[in-house]
C-alpha positions as CSV (number, residue, x, y, z in Angstrom):
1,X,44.5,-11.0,2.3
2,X,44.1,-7.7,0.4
3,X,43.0,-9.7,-2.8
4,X,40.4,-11.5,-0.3
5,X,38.6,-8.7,1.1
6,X,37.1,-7.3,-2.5
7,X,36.0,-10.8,-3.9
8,X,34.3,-11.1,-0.4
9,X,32.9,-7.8,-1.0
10,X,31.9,-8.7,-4.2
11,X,30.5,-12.2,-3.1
12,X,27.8,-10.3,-0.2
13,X,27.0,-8.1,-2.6
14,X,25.7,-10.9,-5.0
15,X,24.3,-13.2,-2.6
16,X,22.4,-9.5,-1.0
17,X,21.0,-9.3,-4.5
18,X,20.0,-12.2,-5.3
19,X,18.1,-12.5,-2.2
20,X,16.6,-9.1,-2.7
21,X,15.4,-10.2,-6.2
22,X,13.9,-13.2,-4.9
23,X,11.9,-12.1,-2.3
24,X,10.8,-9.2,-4.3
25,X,10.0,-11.6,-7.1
26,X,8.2,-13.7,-4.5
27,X,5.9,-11.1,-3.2
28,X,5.1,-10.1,-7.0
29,X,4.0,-13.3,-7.4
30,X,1.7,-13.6,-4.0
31,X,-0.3,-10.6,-4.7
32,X,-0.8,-11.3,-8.2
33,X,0.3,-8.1,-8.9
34,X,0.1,-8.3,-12.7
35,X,-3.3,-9.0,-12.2
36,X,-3.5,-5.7,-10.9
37,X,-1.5,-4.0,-13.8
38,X,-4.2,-5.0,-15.8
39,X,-6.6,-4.0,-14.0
40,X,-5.3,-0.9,-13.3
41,X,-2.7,0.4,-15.9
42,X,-0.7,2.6,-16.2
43,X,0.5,3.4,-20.2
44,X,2.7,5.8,-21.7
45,X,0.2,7.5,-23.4
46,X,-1.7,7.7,-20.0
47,X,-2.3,11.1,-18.3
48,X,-1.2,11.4,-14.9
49,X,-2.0,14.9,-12.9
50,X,0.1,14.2,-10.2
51,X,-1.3,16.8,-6.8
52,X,1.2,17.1,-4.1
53,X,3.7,14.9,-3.5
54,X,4.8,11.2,-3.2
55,X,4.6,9.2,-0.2
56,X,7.4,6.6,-0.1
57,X,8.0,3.2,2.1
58,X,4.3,2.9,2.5
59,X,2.6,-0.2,3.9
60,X,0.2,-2.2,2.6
61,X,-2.0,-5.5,3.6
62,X,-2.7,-8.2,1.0
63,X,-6.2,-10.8,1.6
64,X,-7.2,-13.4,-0.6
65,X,-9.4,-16.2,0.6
66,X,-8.1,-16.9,4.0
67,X,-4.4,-15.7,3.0
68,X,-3.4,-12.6,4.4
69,X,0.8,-10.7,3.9
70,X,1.7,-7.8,5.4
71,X,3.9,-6.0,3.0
72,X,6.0,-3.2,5.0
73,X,7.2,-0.6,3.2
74,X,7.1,-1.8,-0.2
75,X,5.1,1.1,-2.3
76,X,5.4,4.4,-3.1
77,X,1.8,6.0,-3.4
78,X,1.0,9.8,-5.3
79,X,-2.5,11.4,-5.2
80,X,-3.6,12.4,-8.5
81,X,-6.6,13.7,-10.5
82,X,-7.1,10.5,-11.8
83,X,-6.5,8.3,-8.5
84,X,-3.6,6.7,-6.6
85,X,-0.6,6.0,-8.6
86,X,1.3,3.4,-7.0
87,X,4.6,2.2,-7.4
88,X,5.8,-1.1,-6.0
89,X,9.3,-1.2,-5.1
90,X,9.3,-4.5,-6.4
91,X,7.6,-4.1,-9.6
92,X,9.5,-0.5,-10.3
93,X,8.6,-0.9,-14.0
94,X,4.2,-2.0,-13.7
95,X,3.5,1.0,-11.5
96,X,-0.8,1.0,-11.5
97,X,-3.3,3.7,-11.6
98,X,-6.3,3.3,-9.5
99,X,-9.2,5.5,-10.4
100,X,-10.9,7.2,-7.3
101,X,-14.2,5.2,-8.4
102,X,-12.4,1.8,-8.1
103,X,-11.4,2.9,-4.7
104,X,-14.1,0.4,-2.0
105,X,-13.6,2.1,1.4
106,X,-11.4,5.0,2.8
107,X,-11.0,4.9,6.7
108,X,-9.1,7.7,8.6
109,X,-7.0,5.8,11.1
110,X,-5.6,7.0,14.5
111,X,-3.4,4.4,16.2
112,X,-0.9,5.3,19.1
113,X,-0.7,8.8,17.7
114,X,-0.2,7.6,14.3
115,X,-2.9,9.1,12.2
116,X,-3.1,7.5,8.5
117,X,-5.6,6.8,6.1
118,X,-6.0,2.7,4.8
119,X,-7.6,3.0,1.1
120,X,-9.3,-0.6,0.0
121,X,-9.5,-1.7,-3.3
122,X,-10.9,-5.0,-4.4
123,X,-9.5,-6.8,-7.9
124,X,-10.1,-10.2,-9.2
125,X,-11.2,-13.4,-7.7
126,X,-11.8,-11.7,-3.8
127,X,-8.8,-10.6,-3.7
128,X,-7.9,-7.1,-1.2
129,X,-5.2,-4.8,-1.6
130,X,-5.1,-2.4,1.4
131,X,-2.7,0.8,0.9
132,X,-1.7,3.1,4.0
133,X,-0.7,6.5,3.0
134,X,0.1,9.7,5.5
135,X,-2.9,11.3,6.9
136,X,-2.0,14.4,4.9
137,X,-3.2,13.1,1.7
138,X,-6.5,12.5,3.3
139,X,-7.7,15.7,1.8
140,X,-7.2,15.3,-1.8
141,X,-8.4,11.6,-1.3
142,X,-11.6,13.2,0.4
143,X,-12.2,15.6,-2.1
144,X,-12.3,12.7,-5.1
145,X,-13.7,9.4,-3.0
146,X,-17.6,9.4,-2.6
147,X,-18.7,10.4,0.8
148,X,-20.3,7.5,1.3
149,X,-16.8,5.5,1.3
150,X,-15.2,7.5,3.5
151,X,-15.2,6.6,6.9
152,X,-13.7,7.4,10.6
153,X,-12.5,5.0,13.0
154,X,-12.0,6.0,16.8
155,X,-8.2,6.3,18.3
156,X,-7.1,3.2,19.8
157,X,-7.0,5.5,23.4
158,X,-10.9,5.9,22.3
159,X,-11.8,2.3,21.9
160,X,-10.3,1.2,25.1
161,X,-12.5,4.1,27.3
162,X,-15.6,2.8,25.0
163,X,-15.0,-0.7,25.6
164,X,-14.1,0.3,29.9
165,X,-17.3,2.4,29.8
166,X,-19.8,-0.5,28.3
167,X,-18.2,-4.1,28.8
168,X,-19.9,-6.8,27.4
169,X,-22.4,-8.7,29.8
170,X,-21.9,-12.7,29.9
């Protein structure tokens, strides 16, 4: 029994890992993600200027043509000089650097008290990569991102007295 318990151990631990490294090597795969290490790299020889600090277990939505994933909690996003630096927790190694002019739309978010801003960057072929970082970083991301891509959406509490004041007529 004693001998038991540690190969059993041993045996959840693989099977845990192997699972881990296939989903992770799935989503990779979905989002084309070394697509967007191409697009986007990040080199040794590159120059990071890393401003405040990093946001970790972020969210993000992936679109292409019809096909949409919701990948929760999967990057870990810094603000820098130079634009986002993000870090898939799947793709530890292919981190990418997007530059604040590559950035399509920032909106400032406020759902159910959770206030966040959702940065949009198109890449190859239609595809749409949506980040979510902490409201907090709004301010750096405000200070680099063209006005005219910078935008704020109503509270959810907002929409609903907008949409109770002026229903639709049939």
């Amino acid at each position: 029994m004693f001998l038991r318990l540690p190969l059993a151990v041993l045996v959840l631990a693989l099977v845990v890992i192997t699972f881990v490294s296939a989903y992770f090597a799935i989503v990779r795969w979905f989002i084309a993600w070394n697509i967007l290490a191409r697009t986007f790299p990040v080199t040794p020889v590159t120059d990071v200027h890393k401003l405040g600090k990093q946001y970790s277990g972020q969210n993000g939505y992936y679109y292409r043509k019809g096909n949409r994933a919701y990948l929760n909690y999967l990057f870990r996003i810094e603000v820098a000089q130079e634009g986002l630096l993000v870090t898939g927790y799947f793709a530890r190694r292919l981190p990418i650097l997007i530059p604040w002019s590559d950035i399509q739309n920032v909106e400032d978010v406020d759902v159910l008290g959770v206030s966040k801003a959702m940065i949009t960057v198109n890449y190859e072929n239609e595809r749409r990569i949506i980040f979510n970082v902490p409201k907090e970083a709004l301010t750096v991301i405000q200070e680099n991102v063209p006005r005219e891509r910078l935008h704020k959406t109503d509270s959810l509490s907002q929409l609903i007295k907008n949409r109770l004041n002026n229903p639709r007529k049939p």
